[in-house]
VEXBATI-92725 format. One record per residue: x, z, y of N, C-alpha, C, CB in turn; residue number from 1; residue in three letters. Coordinates in steps of 0.001 Angstrom, whole numbers. Last residue first. Glycine has a CB too. Example, Ala and Ser with C-alpha at 12.3 -4.5 7.8 and 13.67 -1.06 7.14 Angstrom:
BEGIN
<node n_px="12850" n_pz="7080" n_py="-2250" ca_px="13670" ca_pz="7140" ca_py="-1060" c_px="12900" c_pz="7870" c_py="30" cb_px="14084" cb_pz="5725" cb_py="-598" n="2" res="SER"/>
<node n_px="13190" n_pz="7800" n_py="-5690" ca_px="12300" ca_pz="7800" ca_py="-4500" c_px="13200" c_pz="7800" c_py="-3300" cb_px="11308" cb_pz="9046" cb_py="-4473" n="1" res="ALA"/>
END
This chain:
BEGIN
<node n_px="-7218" n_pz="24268" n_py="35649" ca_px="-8113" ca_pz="24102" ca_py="36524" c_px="-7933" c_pz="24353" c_py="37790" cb_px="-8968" cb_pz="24623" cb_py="36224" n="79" res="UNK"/>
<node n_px="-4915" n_pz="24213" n_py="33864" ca_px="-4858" ca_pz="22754" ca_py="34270" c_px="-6189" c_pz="22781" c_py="35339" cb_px="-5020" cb_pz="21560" cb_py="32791" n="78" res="UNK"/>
<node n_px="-4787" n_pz="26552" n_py="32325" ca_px="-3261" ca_pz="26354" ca_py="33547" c_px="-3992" c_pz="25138" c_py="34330" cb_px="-1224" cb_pz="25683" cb_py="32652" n="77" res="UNK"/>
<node n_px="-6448" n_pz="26382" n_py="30351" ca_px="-6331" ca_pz="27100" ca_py="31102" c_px="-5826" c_pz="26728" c_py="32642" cb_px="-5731" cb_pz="27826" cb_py="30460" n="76" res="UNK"/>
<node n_px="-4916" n_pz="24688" n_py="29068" ca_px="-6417" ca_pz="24261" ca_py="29453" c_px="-6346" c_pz="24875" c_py="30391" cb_px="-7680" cb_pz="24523" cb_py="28645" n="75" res="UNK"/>
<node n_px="-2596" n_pz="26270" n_py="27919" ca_px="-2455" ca_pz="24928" ca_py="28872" c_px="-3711" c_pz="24404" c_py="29227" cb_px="-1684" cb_pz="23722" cb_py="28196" n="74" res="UNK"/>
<node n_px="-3750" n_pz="28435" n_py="26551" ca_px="-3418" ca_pz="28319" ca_py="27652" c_px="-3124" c_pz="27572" c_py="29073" cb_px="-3004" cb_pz="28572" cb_py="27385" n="73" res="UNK"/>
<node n_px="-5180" n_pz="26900" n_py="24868" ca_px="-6024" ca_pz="27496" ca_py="25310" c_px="-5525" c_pz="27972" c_py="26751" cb_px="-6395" cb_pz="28416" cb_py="24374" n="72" res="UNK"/>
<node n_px="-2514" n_pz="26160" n_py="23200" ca_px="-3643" ca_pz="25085" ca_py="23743" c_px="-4760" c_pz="25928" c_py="24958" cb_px="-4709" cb_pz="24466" cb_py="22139" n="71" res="UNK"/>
<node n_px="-1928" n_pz="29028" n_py="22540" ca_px="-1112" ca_pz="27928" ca_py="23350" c_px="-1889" c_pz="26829" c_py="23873" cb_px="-45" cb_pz="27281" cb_py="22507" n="70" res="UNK"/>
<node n_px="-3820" n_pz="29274" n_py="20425" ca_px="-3535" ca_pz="30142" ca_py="21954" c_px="-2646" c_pz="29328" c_py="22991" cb_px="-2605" cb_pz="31696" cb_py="21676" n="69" res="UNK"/>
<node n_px="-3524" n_pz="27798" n_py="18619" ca_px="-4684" ca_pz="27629" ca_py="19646" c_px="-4551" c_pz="28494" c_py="20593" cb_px="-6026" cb_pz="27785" cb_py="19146" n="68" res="UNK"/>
<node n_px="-1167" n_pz="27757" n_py="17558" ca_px="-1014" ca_pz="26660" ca_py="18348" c_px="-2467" c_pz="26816" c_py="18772" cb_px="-485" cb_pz="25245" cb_py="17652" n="67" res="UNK"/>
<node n_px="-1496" n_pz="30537" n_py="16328" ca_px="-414" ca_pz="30054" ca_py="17812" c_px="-782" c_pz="29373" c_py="18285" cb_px="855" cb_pz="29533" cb_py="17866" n="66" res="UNK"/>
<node n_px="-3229" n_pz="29575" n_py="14607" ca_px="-3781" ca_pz="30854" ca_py="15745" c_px="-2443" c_pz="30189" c_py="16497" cb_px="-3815" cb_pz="33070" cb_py="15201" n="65" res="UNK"/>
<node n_px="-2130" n_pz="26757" n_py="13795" ca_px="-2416" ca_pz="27623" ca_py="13285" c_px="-2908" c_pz="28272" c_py="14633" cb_px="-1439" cb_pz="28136" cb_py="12405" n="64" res="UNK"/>
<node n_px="-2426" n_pz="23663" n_py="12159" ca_px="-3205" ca_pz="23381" ca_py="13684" c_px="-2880" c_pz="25393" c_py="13571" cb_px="-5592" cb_pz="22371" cb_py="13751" n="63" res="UNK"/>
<node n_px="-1289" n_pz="20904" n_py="10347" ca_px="-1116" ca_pz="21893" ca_py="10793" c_px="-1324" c_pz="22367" c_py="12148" cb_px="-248" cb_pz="22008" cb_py="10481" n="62" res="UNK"/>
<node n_px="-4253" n_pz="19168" n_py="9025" ca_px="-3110" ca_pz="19008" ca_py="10016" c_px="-2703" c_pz="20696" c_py="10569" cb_px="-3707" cb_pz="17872" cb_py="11441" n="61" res="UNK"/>
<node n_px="-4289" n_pz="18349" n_py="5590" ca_px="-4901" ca_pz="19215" ca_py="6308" c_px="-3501" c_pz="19167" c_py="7577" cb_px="-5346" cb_pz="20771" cb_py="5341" n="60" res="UNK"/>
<node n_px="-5360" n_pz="15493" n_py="3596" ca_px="-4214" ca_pz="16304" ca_py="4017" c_px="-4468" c_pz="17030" c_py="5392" cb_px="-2954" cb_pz="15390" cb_py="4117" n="59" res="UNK"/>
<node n_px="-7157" n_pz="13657" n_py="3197" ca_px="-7549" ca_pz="14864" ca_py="2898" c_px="-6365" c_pz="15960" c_py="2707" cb_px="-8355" cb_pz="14707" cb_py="1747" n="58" res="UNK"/>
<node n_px="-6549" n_pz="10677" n_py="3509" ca_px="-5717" ca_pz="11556" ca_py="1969" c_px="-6130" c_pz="13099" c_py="1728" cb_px="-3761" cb_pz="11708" cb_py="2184" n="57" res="UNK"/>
<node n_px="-7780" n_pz="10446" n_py="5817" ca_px="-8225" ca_pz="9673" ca_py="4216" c_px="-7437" c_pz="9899" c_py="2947" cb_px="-8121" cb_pz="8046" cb_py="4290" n="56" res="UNK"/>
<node n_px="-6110" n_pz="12604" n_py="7170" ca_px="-7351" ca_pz="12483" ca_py="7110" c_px="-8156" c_pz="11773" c_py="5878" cb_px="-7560" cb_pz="11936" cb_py="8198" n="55" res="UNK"/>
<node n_px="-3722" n_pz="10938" n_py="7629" ca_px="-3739" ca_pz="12238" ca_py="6540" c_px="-5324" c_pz="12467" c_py="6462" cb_px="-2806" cb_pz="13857" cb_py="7162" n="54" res="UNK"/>
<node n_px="-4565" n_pz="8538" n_py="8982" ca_px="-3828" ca_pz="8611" ca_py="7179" c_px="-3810" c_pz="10037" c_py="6293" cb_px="-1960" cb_pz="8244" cb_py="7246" n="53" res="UNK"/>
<node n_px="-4975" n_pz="9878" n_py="10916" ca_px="-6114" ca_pz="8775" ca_py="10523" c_px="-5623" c_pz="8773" c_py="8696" cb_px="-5853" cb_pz="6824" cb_py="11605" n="52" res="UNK"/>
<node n_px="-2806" n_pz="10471" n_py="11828" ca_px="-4073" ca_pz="11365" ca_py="11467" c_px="-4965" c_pz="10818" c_py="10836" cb_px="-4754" cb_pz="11890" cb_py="12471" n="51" res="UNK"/>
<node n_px="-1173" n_pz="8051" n_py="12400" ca_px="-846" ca_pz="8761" ca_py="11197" c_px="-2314" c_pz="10490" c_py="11016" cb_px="1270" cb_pz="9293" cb_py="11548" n="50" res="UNK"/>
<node n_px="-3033" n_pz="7329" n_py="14528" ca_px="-3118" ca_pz="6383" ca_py="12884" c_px="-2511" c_pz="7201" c_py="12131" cb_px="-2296" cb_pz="4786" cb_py="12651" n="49" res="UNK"/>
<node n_px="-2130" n_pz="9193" n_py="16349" ca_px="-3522" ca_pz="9148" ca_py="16072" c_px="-3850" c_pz="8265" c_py="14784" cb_px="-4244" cb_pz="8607" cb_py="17318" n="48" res="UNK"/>
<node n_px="914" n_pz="8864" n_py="16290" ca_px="202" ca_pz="9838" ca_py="16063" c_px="-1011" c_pz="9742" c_py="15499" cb_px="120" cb_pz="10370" cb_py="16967" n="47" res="UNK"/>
<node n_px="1699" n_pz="5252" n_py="15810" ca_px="1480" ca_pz="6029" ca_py="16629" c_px="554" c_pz="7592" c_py="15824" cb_px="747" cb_pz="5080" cb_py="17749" n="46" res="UNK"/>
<node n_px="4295" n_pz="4994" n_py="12997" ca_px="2914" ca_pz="4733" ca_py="13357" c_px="2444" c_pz="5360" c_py="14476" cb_px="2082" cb_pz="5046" cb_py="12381" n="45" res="UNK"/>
<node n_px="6804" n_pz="4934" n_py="11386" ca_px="6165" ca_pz="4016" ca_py="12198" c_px="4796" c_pz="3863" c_py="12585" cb_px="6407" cb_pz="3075" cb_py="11774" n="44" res="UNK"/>
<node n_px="7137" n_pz="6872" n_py="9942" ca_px="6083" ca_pz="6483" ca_py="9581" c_px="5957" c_pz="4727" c_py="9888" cb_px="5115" cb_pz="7425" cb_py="10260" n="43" res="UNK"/>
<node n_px="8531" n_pz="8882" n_py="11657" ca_px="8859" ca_pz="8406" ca_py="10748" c_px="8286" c_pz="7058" c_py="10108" cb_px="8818" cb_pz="9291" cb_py="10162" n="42" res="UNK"/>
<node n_px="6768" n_pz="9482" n_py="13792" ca_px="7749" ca_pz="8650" ca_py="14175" c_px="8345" c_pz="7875" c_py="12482" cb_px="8978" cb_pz="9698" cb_py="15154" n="41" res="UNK"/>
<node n_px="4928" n_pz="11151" n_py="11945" ca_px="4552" ca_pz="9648" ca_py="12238" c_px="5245" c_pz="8880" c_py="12712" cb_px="3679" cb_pz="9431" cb_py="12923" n="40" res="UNK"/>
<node n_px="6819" n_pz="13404" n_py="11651" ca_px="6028" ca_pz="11850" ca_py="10432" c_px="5544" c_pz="11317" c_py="11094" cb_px="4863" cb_pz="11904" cb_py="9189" n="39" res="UNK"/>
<node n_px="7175" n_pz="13939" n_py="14247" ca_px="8357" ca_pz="13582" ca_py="13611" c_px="7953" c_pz="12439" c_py="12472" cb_px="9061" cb_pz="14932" cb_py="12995" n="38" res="UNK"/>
<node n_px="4371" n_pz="15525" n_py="15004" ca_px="5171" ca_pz="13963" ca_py="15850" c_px="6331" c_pz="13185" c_py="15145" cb_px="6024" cb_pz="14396" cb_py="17405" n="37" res="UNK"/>
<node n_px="4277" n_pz="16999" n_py="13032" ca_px="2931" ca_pz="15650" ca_py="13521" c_px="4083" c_pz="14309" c_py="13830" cb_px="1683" cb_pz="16179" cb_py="15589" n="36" res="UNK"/>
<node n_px="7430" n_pz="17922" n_py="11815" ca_px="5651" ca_pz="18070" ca_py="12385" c_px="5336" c_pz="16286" c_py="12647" cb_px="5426" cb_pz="19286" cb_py="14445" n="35" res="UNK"/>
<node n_px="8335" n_pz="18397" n_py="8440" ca_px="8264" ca_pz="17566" ca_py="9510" c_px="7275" c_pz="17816" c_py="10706" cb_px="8023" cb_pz="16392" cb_py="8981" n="34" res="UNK"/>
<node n_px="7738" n_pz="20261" n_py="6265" ca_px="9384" ca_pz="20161" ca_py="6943" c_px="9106" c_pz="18997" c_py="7909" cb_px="10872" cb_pz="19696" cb_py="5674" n="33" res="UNK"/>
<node n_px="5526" n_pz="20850" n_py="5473" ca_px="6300" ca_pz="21776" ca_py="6361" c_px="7314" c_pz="21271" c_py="7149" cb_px="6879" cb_pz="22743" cb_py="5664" n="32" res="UNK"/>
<node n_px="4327" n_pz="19428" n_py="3210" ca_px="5449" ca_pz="20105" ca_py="2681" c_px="5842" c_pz="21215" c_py="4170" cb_px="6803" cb_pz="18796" cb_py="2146" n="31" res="UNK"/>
<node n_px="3576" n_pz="17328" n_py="4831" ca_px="2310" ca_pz="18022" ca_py="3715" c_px="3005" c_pz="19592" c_py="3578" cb_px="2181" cb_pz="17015" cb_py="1717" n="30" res="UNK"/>
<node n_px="5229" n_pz="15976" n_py="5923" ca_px="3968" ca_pz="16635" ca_py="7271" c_px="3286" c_pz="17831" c_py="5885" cb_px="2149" cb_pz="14808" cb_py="8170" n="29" res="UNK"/>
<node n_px="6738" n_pz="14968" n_py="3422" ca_px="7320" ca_pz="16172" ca_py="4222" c_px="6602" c_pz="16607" c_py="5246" cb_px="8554" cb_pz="15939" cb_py="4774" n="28" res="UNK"/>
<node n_px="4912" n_pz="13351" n_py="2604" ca_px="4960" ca_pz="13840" ca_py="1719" c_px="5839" c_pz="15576" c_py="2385" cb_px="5597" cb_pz="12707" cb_py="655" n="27" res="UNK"/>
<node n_px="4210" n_pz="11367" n_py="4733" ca_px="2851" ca_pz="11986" ca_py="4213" c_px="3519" c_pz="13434" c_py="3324" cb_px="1835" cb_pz="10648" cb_py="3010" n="26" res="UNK"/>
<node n_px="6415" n_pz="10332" n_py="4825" ca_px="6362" ca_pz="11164" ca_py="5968" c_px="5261" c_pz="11826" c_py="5566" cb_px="6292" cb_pz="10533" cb_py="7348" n="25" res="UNK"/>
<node n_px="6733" n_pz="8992" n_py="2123" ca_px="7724" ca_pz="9769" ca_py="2390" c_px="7178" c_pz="10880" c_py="3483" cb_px="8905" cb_pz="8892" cb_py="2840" n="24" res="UNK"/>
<node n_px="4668" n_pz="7413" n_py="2676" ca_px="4417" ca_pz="8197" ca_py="2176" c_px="6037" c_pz="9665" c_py="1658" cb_px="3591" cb_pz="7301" cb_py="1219" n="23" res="UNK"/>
<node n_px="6023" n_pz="5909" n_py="4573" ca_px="4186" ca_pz="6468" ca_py="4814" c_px="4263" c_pz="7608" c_py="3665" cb_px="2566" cb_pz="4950" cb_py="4326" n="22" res="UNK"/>
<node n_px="7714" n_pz="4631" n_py="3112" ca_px="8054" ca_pz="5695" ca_py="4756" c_px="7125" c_pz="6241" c_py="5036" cb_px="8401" cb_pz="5058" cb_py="6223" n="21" res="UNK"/>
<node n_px="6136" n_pz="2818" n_py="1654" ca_px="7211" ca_pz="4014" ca_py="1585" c_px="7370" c_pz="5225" c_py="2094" cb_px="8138" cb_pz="3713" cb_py="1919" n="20" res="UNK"/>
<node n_px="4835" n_pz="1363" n_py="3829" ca_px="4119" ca_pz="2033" ca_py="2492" c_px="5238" c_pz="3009" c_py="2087" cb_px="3711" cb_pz="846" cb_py="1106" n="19" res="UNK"/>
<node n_px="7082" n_pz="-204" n_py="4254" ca_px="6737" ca_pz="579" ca_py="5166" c_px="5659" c_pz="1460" c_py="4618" cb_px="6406" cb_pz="-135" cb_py="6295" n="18" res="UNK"/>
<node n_px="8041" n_pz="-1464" n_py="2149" ca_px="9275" ca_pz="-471" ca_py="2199" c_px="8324" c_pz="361" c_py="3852" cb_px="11422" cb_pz="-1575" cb_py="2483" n="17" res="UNK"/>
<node n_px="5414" n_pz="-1789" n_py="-586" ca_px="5981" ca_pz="-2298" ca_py="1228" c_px="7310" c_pz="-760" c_py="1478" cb_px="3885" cb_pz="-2096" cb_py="3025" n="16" res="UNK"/>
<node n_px="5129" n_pz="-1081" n_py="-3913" ca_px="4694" ca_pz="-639" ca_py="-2310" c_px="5893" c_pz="-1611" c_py="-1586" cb_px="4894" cb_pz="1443" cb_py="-1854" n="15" res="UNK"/>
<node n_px="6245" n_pz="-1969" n_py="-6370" ca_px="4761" ca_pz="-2016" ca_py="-6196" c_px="4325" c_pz="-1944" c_py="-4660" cb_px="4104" cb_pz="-798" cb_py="-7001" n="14" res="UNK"/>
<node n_px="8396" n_pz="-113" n_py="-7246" ca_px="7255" ca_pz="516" ca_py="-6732" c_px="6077" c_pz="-161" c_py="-6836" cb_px="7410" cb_pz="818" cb_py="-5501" n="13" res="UNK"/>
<node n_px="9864" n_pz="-2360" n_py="-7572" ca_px="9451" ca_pz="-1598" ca_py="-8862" c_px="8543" c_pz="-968" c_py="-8564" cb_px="10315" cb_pz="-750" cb_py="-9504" n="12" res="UNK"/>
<node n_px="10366" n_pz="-3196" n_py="-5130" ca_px="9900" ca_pz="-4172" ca_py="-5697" c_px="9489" c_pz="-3279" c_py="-6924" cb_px="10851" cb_pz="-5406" cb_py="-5832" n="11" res="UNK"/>
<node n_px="11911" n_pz="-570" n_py="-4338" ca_px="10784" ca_pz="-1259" ca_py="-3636" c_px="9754" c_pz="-2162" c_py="-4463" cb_px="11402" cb_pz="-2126" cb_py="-2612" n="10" res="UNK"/>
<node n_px="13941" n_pz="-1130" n_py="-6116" ca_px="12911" ca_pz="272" ca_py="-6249" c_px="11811" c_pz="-190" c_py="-5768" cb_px="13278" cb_pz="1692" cb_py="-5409" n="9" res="UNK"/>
<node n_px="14856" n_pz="-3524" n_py="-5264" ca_px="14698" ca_pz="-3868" ca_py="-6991" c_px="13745" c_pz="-2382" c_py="-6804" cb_px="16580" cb_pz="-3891" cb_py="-8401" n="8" res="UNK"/>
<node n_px="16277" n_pz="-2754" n_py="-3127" ca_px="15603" ca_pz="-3867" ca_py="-2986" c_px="14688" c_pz="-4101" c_py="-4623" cb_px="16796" cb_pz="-5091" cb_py="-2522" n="7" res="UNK"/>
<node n_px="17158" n_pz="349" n_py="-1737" ca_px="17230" ca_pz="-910" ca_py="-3113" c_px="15966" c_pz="-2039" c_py="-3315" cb_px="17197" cb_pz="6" cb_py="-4758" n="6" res="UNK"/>
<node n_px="16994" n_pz="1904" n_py="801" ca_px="16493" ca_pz="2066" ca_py="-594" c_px="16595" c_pz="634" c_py="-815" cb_px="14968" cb_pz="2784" cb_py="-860" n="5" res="UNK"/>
<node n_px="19566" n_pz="3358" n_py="2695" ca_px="18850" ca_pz="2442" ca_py="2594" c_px="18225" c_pz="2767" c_py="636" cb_px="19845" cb_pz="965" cb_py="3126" n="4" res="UNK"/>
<node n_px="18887" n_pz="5731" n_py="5553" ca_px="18766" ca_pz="5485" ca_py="4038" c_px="18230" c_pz="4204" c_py="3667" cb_px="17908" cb_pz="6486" cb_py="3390" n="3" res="UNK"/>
<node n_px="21393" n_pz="6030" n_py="8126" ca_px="20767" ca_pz="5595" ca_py="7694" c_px="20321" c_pz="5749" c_py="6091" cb_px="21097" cb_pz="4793" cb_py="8147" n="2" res="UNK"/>
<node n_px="21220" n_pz="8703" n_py="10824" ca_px="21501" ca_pz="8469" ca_py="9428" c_px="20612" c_pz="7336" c_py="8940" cb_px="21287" cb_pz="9752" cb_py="8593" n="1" res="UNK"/>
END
């Protein structure tokens, strides 16, 4: 799917149509509805810069008890 946004919003914003998408993906990683990997694809940004972005916005990375048992396992698995 494409969305295109208006050449005159952009320019009303003030922001880069990639400033946008930053904060479009900032706004659904915040909300639930995207993970890690999806906003930052969104984003255009490799993973570790889009942490870097939620980090200086003091947006918290969804990390819960699952995903440390699961991590703990694959450590596990890898000796």
């Amino acid at each position: 799917m494409i969305v295109e946004i208006p050449d005159q919003i952009i320019k009303q914003s003030g922001l880069s149509a990639e400033e946008i998408l930053l904060k479009i993906a900032l706004v659904l990683f915040q909300e639930e509805k995207l993970t890690l990997g999806q906003a930052s694809k969104l984003a255009g940004l490799h993973q570790f810069e889009f942490q870097k972005e939620l980090a200086a916005r003091k947006i918290p990375v969804h990390y819960g008890e699952e995903d440390y048992r699961r991590d703990l396992q694959i450590i596990g698995s890898i000796k």
